[in-house]
C-alpha positions in Angstrom: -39.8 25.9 43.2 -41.5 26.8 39.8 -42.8 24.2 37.8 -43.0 26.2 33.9 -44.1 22.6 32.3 -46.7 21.2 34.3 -48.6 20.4 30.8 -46.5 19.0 28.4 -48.3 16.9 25.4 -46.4 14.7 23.6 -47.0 11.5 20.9 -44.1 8.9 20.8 -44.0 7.2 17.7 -41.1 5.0 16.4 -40.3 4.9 12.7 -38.5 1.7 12.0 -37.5 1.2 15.6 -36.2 4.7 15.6 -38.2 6.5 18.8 -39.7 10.2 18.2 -41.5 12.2 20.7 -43.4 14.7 19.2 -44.4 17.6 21.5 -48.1 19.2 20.6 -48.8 21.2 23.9 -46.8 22.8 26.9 -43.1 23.5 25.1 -41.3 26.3 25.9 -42.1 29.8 24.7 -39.9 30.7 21.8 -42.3 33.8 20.1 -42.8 33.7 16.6 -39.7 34.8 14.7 -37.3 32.9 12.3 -37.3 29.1 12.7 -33.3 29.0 13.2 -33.5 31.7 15.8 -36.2 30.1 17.9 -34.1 27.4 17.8 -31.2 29.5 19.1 -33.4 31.1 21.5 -34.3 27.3 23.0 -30.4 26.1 23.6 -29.7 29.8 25.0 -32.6 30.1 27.2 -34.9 26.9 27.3 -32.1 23.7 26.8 -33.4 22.4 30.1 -36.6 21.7 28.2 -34.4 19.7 25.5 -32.8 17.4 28.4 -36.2 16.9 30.2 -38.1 15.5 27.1 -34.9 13.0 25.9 -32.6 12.1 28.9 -33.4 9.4 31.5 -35.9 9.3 33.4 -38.3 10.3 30.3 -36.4 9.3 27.8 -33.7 7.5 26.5 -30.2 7.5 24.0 -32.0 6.8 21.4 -35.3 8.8 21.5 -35.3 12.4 19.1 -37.6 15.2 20.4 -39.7 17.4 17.7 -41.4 19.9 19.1 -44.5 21.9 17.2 -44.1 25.6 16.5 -46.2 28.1 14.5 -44.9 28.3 11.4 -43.6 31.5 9.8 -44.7 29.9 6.1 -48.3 29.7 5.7 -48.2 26.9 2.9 -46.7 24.8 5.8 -48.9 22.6 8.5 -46.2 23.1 11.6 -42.9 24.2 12.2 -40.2 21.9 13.6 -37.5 22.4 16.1 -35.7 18.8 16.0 -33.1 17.7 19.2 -31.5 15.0 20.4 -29.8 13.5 23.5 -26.4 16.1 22.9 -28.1 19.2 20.8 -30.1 20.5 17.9 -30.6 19.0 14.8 -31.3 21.1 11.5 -33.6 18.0 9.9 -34.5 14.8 10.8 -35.6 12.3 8.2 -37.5 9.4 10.3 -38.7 12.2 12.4 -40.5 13.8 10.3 -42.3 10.8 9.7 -42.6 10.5 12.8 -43.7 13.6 12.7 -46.9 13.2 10.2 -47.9 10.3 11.6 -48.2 11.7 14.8 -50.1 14.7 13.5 -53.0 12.4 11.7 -53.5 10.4 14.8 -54.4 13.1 16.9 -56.2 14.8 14.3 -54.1 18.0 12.8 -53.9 16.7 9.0 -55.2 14.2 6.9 -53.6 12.2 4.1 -51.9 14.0 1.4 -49.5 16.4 0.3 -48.1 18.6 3.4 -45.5 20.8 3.5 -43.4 21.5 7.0 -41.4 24.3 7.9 -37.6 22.8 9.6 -34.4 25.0 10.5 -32.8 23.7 7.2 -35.8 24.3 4.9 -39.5 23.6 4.2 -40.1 20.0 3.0 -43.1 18.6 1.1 -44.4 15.2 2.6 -46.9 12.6 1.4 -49.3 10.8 4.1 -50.4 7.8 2.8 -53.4 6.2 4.7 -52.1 6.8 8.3 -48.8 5.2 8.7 -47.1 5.6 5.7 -45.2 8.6 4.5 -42.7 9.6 1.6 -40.6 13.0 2.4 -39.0 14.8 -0.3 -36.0 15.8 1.9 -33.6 18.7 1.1 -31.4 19.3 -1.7 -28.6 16.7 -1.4 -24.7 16.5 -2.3 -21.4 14.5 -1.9 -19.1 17.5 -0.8 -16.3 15.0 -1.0 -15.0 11.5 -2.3 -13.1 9.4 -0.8 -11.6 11.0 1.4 -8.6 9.3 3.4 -8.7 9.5 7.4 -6.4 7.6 9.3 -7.9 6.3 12.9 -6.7 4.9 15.6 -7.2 1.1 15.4 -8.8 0.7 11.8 -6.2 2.2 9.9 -6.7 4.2 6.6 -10.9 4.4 6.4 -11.7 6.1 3.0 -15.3 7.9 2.6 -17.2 10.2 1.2 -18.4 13.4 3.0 -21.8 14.6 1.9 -25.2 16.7 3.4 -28.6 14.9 3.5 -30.0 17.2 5.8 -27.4 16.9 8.4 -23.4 16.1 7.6 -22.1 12.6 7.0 -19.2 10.9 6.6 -20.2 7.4 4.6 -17.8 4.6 4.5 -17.6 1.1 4.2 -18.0 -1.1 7.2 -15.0 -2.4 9.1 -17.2 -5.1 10.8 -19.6 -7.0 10.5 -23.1 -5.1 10.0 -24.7 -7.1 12.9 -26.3 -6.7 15.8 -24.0 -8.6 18.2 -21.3 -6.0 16.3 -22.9 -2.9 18.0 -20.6 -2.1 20.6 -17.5 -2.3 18.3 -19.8 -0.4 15.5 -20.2 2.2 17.8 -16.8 2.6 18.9 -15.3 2.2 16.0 -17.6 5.0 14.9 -16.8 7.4 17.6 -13.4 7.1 16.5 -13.8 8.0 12.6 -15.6 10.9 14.1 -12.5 12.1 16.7 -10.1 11.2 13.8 -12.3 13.8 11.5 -12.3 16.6 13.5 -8.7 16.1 14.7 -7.6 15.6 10.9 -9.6 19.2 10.2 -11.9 17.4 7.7 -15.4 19.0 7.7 -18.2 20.0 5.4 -19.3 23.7 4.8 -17.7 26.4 6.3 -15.8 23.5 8.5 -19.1 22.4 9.5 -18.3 19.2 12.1 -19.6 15.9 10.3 -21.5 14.4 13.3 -22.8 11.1 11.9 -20.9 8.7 10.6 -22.4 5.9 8.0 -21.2 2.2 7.7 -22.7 0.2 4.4 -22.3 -3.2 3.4 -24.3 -6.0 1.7 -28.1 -6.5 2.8 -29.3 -9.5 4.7 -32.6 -9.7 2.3 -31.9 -10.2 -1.3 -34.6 -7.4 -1.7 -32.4 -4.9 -0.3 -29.5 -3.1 -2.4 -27.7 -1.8 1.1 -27.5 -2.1 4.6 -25.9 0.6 7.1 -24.9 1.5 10.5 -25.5 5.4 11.7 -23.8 6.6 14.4 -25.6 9.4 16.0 -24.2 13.2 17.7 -25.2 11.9 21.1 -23.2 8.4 20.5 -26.5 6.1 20.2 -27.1 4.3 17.0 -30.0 5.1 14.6 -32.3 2.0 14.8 -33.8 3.4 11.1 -32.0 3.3 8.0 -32.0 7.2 8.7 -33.7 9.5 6.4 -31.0 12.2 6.2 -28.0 9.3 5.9 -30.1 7.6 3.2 -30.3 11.0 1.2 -26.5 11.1 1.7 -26.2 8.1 0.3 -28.1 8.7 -2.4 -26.2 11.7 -2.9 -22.9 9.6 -3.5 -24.8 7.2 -5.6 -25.9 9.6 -8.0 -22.4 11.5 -8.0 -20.9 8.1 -9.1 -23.6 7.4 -11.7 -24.9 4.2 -10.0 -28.4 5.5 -9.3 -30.3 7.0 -12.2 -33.3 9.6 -11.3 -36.4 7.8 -10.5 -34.9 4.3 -9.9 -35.8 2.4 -6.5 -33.0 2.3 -3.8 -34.1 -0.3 -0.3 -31.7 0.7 2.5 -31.7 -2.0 5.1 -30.7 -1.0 8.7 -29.1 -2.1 11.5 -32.2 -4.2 12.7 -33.3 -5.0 9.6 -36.2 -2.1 8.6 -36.0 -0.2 5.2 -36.9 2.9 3.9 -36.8 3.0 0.2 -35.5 5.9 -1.0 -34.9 7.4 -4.8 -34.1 11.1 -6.3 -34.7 13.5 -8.8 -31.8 15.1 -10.2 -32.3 19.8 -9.9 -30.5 22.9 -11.6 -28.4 23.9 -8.8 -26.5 20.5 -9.7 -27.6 18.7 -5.9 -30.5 16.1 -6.0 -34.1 16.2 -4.4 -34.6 12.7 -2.3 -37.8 11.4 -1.9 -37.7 8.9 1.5 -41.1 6.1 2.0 -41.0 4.5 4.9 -43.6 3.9 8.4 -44.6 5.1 11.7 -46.7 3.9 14.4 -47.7 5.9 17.6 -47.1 4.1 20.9 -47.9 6.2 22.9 -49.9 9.2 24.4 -48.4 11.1 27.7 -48.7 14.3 29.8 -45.4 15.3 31.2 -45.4 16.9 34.5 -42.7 18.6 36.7 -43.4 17.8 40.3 -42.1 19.5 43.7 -39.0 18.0 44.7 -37.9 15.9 42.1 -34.3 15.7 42.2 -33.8 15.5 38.7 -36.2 18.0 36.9 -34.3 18.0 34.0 -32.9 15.0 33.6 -30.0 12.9 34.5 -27.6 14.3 32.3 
């Protein structure tokens, strides 16, 4: 049997409750070309590696994998390939804090102003100290409002479709936005997913919309939102999600009830924020800027032994 990842270096942080495993060391070898055709390369040749890092035994539904690449930009500290339990991610907001907190603990970067290469852009980040970190995320729209989808069980659900980074469709809650609500959160958000790909409703190009956001009034009086994000692999975001909360800022702008520079708290699912606020650009989309924390817990070497029945995890 060969073992290609006897070697494999990783940092586990969580940002918000939201688990990311960072891979310095040992990855697969994906060359030094584009960023979006490594990560082509990696689900055509090198998945496997995906499904080891995040499935069970090693991992778990919720954990995201970044993995460390040369970057082809020289203004940027790292490339960033970003997966999940189902596929590929083109940007990950808690991640990439994840992400720079990860890199100052073991020594790659100090704090300040960073820049880092992902499949959907470079993105300037801010380390504060060594656990806090503002990204200014991607340009960000609403592509749609209020859109109309009727599914199973809820009946008519209107929304608004609109990129943060990755596509979201961003509604208001059907239920309660608690935690003994998670099951039927999660179901019910599967099923505003099936109905929007069954309905044909999509973003770019027809682009699948693969997490869906729930809002609804914060538990702290400090907040101004709290939400529910249902994730491509069916796990729930624990975060506020970076990417969602840019979509939401997105629709917040478009409806003039954000200005530029003003302060927005998103509350999640467990009750962590990220505060999040935008500036408005030419092109007519806005430029989020996401604060929130990281902390590492935790420093492994992954090995693949002889005879393990389930290499690549249980999939």
């Amino acid at each position: 049997m060969t073992l290609p990842y006897h070697n494999v270096r990783v940092i586990d942080t969580h940002t918000g409750g939201e688990p990311t495993r960072v891979v310095f060391n040992g990855g697969p070898d994906l060359g030094d070309g584009p960023l979006i055709e490594r990560v082509r390369q990696m689900q055509r040749d090198a998945d496997h590696f995906r499904r080891m890092m995040i499935s069970e035994p090693r991992g778990s539904e919720a954990m995201v994998g970044a993995l460390l690449c040369p970057p082809t930009d020289p203004s940027c500290v790292a490339a960033v390939i970003f997966f999940n339990n189902r596929d590929y991610l083109g940007m990950c907001g808690h991640g990439t804090i994840g992400v720079a907190v990860a890199m100052a603990y073991a020594g790659r970067i100090e704090p300040g102003l960073h820049q880092l290469e992902t499949p959907v852009g470079v993105i300037t980040f801010h380390l504060s100290g060594a656990n806090e970190v503002s990204i200014d995320n991607v340009p960000s729209y609403r592509l749609l409002h209020r859109v109309a989808v009727e599914v199973d069980g809820l009946g008519v659900i209107h929304g608004d479709v609109a990129w943060g980074g990755n596509w979201f469709f961003l509604a208001e809650s059907p239920l309660p936005l608690s935690r003994p609500h998670l099951n039927e959160l999660c179901q019910a958000a599967q099923d505003v997913r099936d109905a929007l790909r069954n309905q044909g409703i999509g973003g770019v190009g027809g682009a699948e919309i693969d997490h869906v956001e729930f809002f609804g009034p914060p538990e702290s009086p400090d907040a101004n939102s709290r939400n529910f994000v249902y994730c491509p692999g069916g796990a729930y975001d624990r975060s506020p999600c970076g990417t969602g909360t840019s979509a939401k800022l997105a629709c917040l702008a478009a409806d003039g009830k954000l200005q530029p520079g003003e302060l927005w708290v998103q509350e999640s699912i467990i009750g962590s924020r990220f505060v999040g606020k935008y500036q408005t650009s030419i092109s007519g989309t806005i430029i989020p800027t996401i604060t929130g924390t990281a902390y590492v817990y935790g420093e492994c070497q992954f090995v693949l032994q002889a005879g393990d029945p389930f290499p690549h995890g249980i999939t």
